[in-house]
C-alpha angles and dihedrals in degrees: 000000000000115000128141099234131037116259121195123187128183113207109247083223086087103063090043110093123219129270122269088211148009108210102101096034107177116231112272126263115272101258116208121233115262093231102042126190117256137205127175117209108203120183125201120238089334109152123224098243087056090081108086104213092045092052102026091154099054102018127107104167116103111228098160085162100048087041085051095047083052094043082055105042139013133298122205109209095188099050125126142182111239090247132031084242148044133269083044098053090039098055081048099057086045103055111012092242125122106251090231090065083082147060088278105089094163146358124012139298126269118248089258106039126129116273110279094211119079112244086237093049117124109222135164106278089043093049089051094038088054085052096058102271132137105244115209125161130190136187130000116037105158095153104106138278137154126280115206100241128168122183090350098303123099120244104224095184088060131083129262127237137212093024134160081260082062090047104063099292121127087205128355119189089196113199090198095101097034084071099048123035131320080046087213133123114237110215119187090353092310138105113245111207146357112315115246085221117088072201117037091190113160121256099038119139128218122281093025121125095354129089080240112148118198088254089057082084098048090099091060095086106046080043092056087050097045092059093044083061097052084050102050094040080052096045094049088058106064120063095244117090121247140228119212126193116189122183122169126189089237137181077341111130137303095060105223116153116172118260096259084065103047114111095006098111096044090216090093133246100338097048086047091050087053092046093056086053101052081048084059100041083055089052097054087042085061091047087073096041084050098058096028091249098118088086089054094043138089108199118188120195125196145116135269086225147332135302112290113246087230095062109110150157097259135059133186129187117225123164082331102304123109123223112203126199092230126244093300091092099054081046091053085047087054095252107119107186085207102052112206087338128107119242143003140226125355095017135106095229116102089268091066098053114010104110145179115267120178123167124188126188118162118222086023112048122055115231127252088017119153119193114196093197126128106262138152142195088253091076097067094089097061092037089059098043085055099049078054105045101243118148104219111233115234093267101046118084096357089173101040136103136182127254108199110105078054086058100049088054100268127162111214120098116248099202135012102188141049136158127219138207141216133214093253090047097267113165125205126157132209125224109180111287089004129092121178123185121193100215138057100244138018099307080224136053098308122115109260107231119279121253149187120285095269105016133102144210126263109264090224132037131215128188129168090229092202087073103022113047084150095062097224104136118067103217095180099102095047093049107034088154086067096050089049086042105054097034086063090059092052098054077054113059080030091055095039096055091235145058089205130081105263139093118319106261128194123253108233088240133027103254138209113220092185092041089210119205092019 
């Protein structure tokens, strides 16, 4: 068990006398498996206000399944993904490691870059696979692998390398190239189809040299759920428990709900687009009613980041590419994707990270709980070691703790601290009610505040984040003991290669928390 404080809990068996007689013995209490199924619902590029039940005062967008997988479970309102976009937080939910911790300083990775994840890595289908359960991811990779290219062409009828199926997954039916050239889903480290390029050269974007439309995309979702269904009916099916991992690129550009979606919101596209996921959460949820496997499941439901900027009520086709108004016409329209928080996408500030994170296990969790304490995806690797039982060696998840005292209703904070990071590499860290960022504006694609002619803005930013979600006032100048403070900490756990007790470890590159001259 890894958490950052000590929990104690004492079973409630013992207060309870014994009874006088036996004769009307209720049935016993549903006990859940010891090895649970478990399915992670990852969202792209889904903000934390979209979801209806978590903002009820400036949401507009209907998510009735989400809202009834939090009623029956419990929502966490302070949880974050380690960056403020994808391939990072992602790397960071799979193997309870900081993203920073590796080459990539800052942005994302390309379509055909190298895998991102050491080949000796432990990560979360790997750490389940090796205790017995059945590994199967959909949807969204974006983490690395290797295309086979010769002469700078991709060789669709060869097979791919360094793949999810050589990180820890059974079978994978990845969407990332279906949405770039060659236009074709990869299952199990092959292409599947006829490419929709007369030339698969490496570095097209879509839209580029085919008659493809944006709408021409609009099947990739129900697809990604489909195949989440036939999984989830053949896994059932066999007596080992399974691991799921879907990932949808949704709401995710380009926005392309179905035709049965468009218009439903009443937003426009995006809303729409948000709307269509929720339809196809609720279809995956069915999946386990379906097979009697939602009692002996855990699903967890987030986003890799927060709402992108660009997202927006309108839409317009040109050439095939699609042009959006931004997020200020679903605001007009009283919807705000980041809820109370600043920021979206890409930033430092709360919008950017801050994510859904709902968790339901029957016969664990209470339903329609909410926690309010500081958590991150991160910490899914040791929460699940710990449901089954794994011990982490000193170099797996060296930045991740377990929930589940959290989910069993505990009190006790977990972590106190957790540091978050921008598009542009932008570090800032939280410590209860701190939150310190190391740079003058976003550290992504926000604005940075307006001043004065000939001033300029303060280097560092500091907000007390239990009377200022919304990060306006700038407390750095008044508490310059927390900013040394907690700048200090984070040249430690920085300097230390881990946030968790263990042995020190080594980043893979030397990093600069500060990014000087840049």
């Amino acid at each position: 068990m890894r958490t950052g404080n000590a929990v104690y809990i004492v079973s409630a068996l013992a207060l309870v006398p014994l009874a006088a007689s036996a004769a009307a013995e209720p049935a016993p209490p549903f006990a859940p498996p010891a090895k649970p199924n478990i399915i992670v619902i990852l969202a792209d590029d889904l903000g934390y206000g979209d979801v209806h039940c978590l903002n009820p005062g400036h949401g507009k967008i209907l998510t009735p399944n989400i809202d009834k997988l939090a009623a029956q479970g419990m929502a966490f309102t302070d949880a974050h993904g380690s960056s403020s976009v994808c391939t990072p937080s992602r790397y960071s939910l799979l193997t309870g490691r900081y993203n920073w911790r590796t080459r990539l300083q800052n942005g994302v990775l390309n379509i055909d870059s190298p895998a991102l994840i050491a080949a000796d890595r432990i990560t979360l289908p790997k750490l389940l696979r090796q205790q017995g359960y059945q590994t199967a991811g959909m949807g969204k990779w974006h983490l690395g692998l290797t295309l086979p290219v010769k002469d700078q062409r991709l060789q669709v009828d060869q097979p791919i390398a360094n793949g999810p199926e050589t990180r820890g997954f059974d079978a994978y039916l990845s969407s990332d190239n279906r949405l770039f050239p060659p236009f074709m889903f990869t299952e199990n480290g092959r292409f599947v189809g006829t490419p929709l390029l007369k030339e698969t050269r490496v570095g097209l974007k879509y839209g580029q040299g085919t008659s493809l439309k944006m709408d021409d995309f609009a099947h990739i979702l129900p697809a990604v759920t489909d195949k989440a269904v036939k999984t989830i009916e053949s896994l059932a099916a066999k007596q080992k428990p399974f691991f799921i991992y879907y990932a949808p690129s949704t709401p995710h550009d380009p926005f392309v709900p179905t035709p049965e979606w468009k218009g439903k919101s009443g937003l426009g596209v995006y809303a729409d687009y948000v709307m269509e996921l929720d339809f196809e959460v609720g279809r995956l949820l069915a999946a386990l009613d379906k097979t009697g496997q939602a009692d002996n499941t855990i699903v967890i439901f987030t986003s890799d980041n927060g709402c992108a900027p660009y997202s927006g009520s309108k839409s317009c086709s040109a050439s095939g590419y699609a042009r959006y108004d931004g997020v200020a016409g679903m605001k007009a329209q009283g919807h705000f994707p980041s809820a109370q928080f600043r920021g979206y996408k890409s930033d430092t500030w709360d919008g950017g990270h801050r994510i859904p994170f709902i968790v339901r296990w029957p016969g664990v969790v209470k339903p329609g709980a909410t926690c309010a304490q500081l958590v991150g995806q991160i910490d899914l690797l040791a929460t699940c070691a710990e449901i089954t039982g794994v011990k982490l060696a000193d170099n797996a998840a060296e930045d991740s703790l377990s929930l589940l005292s959290l989910l069993k209703g505990g009190g006790q904070p977990v972590r106190d601290t957790l540091v978050h990071h921008s598009f542009n590499g932008r570090f800032s860290i939280r410590e209860g009610q701190w939150k310190l960022i190391l740079c003058a504006g976003s550290g992504g694609w926000g604005a940075p505040p307006k001043v004065a002619k000939g001033e300029k803005l303060p280097e560092v930013q500091l907000y007390n984040m239990s009377v200022d979600e919304g990060e306006q006032k700038n407390l750095q100048a008044e508490h310059p003991e927390i900013v040394k403070r907690l700048t200090e900490k984070l040249e430690k756990l920085v300097a230390e290669g881990r946030s968790t007790p263990g042995t020190p470890q080594k980043n893979d590159v030397p990093i600069d928390i500060f990014k000087k001259g840049k």
